[in-house]
C-alpha positions as CSV (number, residue, x, y, z in Angstrom):
1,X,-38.5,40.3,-94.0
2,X,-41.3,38.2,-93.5
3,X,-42.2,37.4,-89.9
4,X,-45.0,34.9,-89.0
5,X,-46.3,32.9,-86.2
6,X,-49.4,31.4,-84.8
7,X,-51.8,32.8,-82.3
8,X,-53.8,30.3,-79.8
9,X,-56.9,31.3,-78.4
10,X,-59.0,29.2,-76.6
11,X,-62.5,31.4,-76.7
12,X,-62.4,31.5,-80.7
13,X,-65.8,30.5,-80.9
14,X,-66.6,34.3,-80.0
15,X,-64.4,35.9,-82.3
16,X,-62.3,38.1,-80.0
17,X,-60.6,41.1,-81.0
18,X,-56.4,41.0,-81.0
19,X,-53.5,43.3,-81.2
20,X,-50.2,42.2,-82.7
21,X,-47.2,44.7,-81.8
22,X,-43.8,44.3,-82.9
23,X,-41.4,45.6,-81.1
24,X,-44.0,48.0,-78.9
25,X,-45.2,49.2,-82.3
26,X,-49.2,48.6,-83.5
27,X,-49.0,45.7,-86.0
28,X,-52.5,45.0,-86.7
29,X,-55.7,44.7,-84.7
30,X,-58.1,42.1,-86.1
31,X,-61.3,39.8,-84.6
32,X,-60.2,36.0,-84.5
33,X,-62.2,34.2,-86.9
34,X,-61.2,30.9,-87.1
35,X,-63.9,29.3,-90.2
36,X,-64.0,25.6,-88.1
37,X,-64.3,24.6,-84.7
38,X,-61.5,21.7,-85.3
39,X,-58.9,23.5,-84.0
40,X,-58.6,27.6,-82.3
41,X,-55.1,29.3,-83.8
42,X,-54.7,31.5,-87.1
43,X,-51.1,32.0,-88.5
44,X,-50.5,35.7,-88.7
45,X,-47.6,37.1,-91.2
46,X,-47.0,40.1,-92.4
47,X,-43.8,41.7,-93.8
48,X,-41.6,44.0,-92.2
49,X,-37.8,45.7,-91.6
50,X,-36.6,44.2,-88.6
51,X,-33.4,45.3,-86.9
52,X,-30.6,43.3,-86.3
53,X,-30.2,41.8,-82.4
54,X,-33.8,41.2,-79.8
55,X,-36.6,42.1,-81.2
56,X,-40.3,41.4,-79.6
57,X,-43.9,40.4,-81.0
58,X,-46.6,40.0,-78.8
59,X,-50.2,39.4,-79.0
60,X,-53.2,41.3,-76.3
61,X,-56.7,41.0,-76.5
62,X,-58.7,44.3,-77.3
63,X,-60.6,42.6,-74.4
64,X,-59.4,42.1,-70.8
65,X,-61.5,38.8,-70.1
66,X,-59.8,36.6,-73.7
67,X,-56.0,35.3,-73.0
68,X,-54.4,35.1,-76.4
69,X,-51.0,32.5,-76.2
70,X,-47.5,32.5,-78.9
71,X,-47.2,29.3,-80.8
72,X,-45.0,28.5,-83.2
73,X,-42.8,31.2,-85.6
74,X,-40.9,31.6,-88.3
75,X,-38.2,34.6,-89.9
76,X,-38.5,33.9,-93.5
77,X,-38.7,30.3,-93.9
78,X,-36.4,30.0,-90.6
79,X,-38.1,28.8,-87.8
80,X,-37.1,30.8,-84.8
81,X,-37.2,30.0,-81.0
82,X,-38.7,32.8,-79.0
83,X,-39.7,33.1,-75.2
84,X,-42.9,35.2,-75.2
85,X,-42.4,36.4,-78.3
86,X,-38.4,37.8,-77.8
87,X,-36.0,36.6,-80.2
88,X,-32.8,37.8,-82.0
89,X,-32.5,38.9,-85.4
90,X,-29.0,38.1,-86.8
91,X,-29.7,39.5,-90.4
92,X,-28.2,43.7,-91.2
């Protein structure tokens, strides 16, 4: 199942390092390049086997002085409501 949602920085013009962790498990750790200065969130995907009921993503910076912030997501081409990143899976 695919699972994406957008990640807010506001110091992008650096190109911070990130962690993305589903469900307390290492998803990916990446810098945030964004290619213009028009606006400072990327939409991360990536594809994985979610269990049915609450699962969590969250996003931390590999660096203690960058705040990284949830935007938007989406389970397939459902978009889901989350608050900071928990939300319930109803697919087995």
């Amino acid at each position: 199942m695919r699972l994406s949602f957008d990640i807010k920085c506001e110091d992008h013009i650096t190109q911070p390092a990130y962690r993305v962790l589903v469900n307390g498990e290492l998803i990916a750790e990446r810098d945030f390049v964004i290619p213009s200065d028009l606006f400072s969130h990327y939409a991360f995907s990536c594809n994985l086997d979610l269990p049915a009921g609450e699962n969590k993503f969250t996003v931390e910076s590999v660096n203690t002085d960058v705040s990284f912030t949830l935007g938007q997501a989406w389970l397939g081409d459902t978009k889901i409501n989350h608050k900071g990143g928990v939300f319930y899976n109803e697919d087995t």
